[in-house]
C-alpha positions in Angstrom: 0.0 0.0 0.0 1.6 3.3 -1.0 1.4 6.1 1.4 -0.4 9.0 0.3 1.1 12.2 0.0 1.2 15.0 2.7 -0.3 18.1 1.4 1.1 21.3 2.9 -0.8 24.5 2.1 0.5 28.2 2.0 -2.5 29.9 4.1 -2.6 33.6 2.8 -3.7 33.9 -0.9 -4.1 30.1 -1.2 -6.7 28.9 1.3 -7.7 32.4 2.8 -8.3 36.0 0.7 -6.6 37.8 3.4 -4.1 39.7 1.3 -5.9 42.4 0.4 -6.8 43.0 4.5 -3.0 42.8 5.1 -2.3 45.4 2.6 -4.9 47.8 3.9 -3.1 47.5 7.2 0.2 48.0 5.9 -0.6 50.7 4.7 -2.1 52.3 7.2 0.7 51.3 9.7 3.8 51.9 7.9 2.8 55.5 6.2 2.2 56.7 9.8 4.8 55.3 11.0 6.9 57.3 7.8 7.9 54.4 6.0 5.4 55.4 2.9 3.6 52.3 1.8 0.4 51.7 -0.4 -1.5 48.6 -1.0 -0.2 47.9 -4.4 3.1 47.7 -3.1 2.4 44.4 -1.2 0.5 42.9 -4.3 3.4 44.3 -6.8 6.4 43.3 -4.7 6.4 42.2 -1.5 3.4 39.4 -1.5 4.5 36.5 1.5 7.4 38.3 2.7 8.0 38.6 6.5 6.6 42.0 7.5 9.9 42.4 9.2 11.9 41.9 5.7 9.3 44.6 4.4 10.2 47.2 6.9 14.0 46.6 6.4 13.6 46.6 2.4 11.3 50.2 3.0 14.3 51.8 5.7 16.7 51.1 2.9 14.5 53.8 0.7 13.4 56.4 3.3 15.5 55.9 6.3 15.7 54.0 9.5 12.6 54.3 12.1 12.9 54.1 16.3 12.8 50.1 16.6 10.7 51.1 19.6 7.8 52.6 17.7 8.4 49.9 15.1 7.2 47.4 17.7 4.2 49.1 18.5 2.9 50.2 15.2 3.3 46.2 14.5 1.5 44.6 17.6 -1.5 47.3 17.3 -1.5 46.3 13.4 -1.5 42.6 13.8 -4.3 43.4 16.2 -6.3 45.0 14.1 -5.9 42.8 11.1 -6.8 40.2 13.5 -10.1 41.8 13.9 -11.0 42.5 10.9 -10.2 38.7 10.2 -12.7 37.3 12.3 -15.3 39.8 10.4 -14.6 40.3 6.8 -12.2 37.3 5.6 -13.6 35.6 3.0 -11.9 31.9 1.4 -10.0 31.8 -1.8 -12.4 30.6 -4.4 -12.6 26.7 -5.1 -10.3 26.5 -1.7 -12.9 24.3 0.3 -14.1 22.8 -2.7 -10.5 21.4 -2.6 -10.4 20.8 0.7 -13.2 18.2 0.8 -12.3 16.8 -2.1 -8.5 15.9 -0.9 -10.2 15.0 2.4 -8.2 11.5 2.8 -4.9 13.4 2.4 -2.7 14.6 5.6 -3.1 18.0 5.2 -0.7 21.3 7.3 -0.5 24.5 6.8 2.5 26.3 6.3 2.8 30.3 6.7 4.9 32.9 7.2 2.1 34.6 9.8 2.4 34.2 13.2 0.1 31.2 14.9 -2.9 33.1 15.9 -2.9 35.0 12.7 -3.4 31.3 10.7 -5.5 30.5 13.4 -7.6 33.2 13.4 -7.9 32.8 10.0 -8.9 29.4 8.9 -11.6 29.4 12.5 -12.5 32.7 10.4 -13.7 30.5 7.4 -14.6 27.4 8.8 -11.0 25.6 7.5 -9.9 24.9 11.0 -11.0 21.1 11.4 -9.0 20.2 8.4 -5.6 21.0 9.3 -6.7 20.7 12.9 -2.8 20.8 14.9 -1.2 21.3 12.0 -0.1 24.5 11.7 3.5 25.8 10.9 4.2 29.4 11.8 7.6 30.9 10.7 7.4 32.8 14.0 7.3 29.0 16.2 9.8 27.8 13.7 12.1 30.7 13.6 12.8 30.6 10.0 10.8 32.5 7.0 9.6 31.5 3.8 12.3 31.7 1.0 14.2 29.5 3.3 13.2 26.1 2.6 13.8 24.9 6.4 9.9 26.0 7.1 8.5 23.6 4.9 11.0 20.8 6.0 10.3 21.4 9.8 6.5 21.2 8.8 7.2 17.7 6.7 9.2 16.7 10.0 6.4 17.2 11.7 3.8 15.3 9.8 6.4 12.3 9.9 7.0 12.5 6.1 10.4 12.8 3.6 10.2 15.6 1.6 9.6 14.4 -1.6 6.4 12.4 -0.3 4.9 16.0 0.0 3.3 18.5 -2.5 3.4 22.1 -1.4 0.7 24.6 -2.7 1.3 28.1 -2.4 0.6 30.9 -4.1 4.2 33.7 -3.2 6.6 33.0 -5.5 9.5 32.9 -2.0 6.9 30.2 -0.7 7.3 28.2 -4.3 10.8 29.0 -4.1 11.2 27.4 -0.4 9.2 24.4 -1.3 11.0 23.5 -4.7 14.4 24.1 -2.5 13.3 21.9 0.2 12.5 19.0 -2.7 9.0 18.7 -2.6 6.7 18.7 -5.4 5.0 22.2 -5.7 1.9 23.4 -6.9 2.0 27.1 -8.1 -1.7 28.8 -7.4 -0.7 31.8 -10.0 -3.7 34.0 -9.8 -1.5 36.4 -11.6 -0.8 34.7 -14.9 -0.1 38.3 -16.4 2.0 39.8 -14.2 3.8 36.4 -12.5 5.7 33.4 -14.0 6.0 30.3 -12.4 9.2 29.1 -11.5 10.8 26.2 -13.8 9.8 23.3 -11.4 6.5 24.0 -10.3 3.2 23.2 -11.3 0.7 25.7 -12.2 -2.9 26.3 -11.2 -4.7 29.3 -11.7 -7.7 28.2 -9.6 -7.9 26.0 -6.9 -11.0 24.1 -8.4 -8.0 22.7 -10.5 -5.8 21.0 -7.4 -7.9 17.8 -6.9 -7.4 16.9 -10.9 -3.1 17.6 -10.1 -3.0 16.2 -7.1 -4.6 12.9 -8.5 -2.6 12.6 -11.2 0.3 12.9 -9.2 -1.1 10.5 -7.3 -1.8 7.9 -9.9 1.7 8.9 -11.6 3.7 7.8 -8.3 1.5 5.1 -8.1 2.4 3.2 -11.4 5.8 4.3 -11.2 6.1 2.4 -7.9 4.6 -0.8 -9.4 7.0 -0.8 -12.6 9.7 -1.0 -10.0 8.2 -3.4 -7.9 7.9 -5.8 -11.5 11.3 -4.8 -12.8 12.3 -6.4 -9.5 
């Protein structure tokens, strides 16, 4: 019997439509706090980066803020996003769709959000008793998303070898961190015109498409293992 594959899920822009929230917020935060910041900018070029990596990548441009006030203006913006969260959060189209359908398959989630921020989110939408403990916060693990060490602390985790999992995500440093880490990765590019996906990766541009993939992949180990089983 051949183990089925451990599905580890980005949570912001692939399970959860949260993004736009977190922009808003950004915004907001950073522009008063005089690192100027719009919306867009998250979208255009900083989508799944660590906040922190954000700020430092912004200081570079406009100068250096009081690391003090830096540590406010986050904890009263994660508080607020949080909030708004529990009230206007809405689920990435086809995502529970996909969800029941790839039911039988161990399932984490994988984000570079702090714990109660994926928490929040997936109770938000009703996603929470399908990854139930599973959940992999960069903040718990100490490492972020282009580093592929997340991903392979969350396989740990689950008790599986990286290349017996499939990684969807929808950042291009979360594709990055899976395909490093040697999984098999699933590119949700809901950006086809303005993002490529990497050489390595498999694209999606809905998730109504990931049962068909996943299946495949599925069957395609499947045989593979059986041809090696009769060539033996």
């Amino acid at each position: 019997m051949i183990r089925p594959f451990c599905l580890l899920f980005d949570c912001d822009g692939t399970l959860v439509d949260s993004e736009p929230l977190l922009a808003a917020e950004m915004a907001t935060s950073l522009t008063r706090l005089g690192l100027p910041f719009q919306a867009s900018d998250y979208i255009g070029e900083f989508r799944g980066s660590r906040f922190r990596n954000i700020v430092a990548a912004l200081e570079e441009r406009y100068g250096s803020v009081d690391p003090l006030h830096l540590a406010e203006t986050e904890t009263e913006m994660r508080s607020n996003l949080n909030r708004r969260l529990e009230t206007e959060l809405t689920a990435i189209t086809g995502a529970r769709e996909a969800l029941m359908a790839l039911i039988d398959y161990p399932c984490g989630v994988v984000s570079n959000g702090p714990e109660n921020k994926i928490r929040t989110s997936l109770n938000a939408i009703g996603f929470g008793d399908f990854f139930g403990a599973h959940l992999f916060s960069a903040y718990s693990a100490n490492c972020w998303k282009p580093d592929p060490r997340l991903y392979l602390h969350a396989a740990a985790a689950m008790g599986f070898d990286a290349e017996d999992c499939i990684a969807i995500d929808d950042a291009l440093v979360g594709v990055k961190a899976a395909l490093d880490a040697g999984m098999t990765v699933v590119h949700l590019n809901r950006f086809p015109d303005a993002e490529e996906t990497p050489e390595g990766a498999i694209m999606i541009s809905s998730m109504y498409q990931l049962p068909t993939v996943i299946e495949n992949l599925a069957h395609t180990r499947a045989l593979a293992s059986r041809q090696l089983a009769y060539a033996r």
